[in-house]
C-alpha positions in Angstrom: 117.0 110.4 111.5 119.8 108.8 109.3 121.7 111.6 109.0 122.6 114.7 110.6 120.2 117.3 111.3 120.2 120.9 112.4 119.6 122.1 115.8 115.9 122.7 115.7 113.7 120.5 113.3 110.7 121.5 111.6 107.6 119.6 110.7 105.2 121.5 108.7 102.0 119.1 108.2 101.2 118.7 104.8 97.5 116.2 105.0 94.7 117.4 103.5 93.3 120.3 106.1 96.6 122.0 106.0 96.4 121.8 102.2 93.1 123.2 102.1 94.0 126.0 104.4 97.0 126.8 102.6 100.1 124.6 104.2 101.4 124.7 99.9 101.8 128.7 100.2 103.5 128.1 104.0 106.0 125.4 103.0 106.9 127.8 99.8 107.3 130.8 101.8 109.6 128.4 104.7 111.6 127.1 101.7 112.5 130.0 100.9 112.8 132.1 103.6 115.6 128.8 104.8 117.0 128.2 101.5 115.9 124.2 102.1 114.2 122.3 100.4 112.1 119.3 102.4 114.4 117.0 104.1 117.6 119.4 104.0 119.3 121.4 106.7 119.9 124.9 106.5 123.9 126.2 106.1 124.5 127.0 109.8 123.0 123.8 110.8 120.1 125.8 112.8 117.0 124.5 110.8 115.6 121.1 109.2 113.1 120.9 107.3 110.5 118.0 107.1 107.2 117.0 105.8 104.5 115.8 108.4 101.7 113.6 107.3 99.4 114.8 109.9 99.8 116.3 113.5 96.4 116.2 114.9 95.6 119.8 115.5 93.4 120.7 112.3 91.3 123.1 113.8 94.9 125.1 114.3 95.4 124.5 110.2 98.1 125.4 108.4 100.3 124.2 111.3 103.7 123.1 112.0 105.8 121.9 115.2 108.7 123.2 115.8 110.9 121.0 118.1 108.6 120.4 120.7 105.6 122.9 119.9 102.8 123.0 118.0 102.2 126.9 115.9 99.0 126.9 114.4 97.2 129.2 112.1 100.5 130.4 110.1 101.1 132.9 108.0 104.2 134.2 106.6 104.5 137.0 109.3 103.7 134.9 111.7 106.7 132.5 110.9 109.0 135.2 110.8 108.3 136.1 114.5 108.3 132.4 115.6 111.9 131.9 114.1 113.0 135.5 115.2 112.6 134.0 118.7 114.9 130.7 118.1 118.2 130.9 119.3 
């Protein structure tokens, strides 16, 4: 990283399996559930936000990591319990 970044990063993949299983509606819904767009850092310095080309585990698609763990098969709910747990 060149610059600062928030406490916890995110990578949501964005290659072609995610795509087709619907990583475009997951990285709208993160967007704006953060108030980031990719490459940006949420006010309290808690999230980042990044694109990832691919992260290996498309059988698990639409996917992101989230510091050092992998989430697979995301949906919206499903993100709002993963980052309810983040301190």
């Amino acid at each position: 990283d060149l610059k600062p970044v928030g406490k916890h990063k995110i990578y949501l993949c964005t290659n072609i399996t995610c795509m087709l299983k619907g990583s475009a509606d997951i990285a709208k819904y993160l967007q704006e559930k953060l108030s980031v767009k990719f490459n940006q850092t949420t006010s309290d310095n808690k999230f980042t936000l990044k694109m990832a080309e691919c992260l290996g585990a498309c059988s698990g698609a639409p996917m992101m990591q989230l510091d050092e763990t992998y989430h697979e098969n995301l949906t919206p709910e499903k993100l709002d319990r993963i980052l309810a747990e983040v301190d």
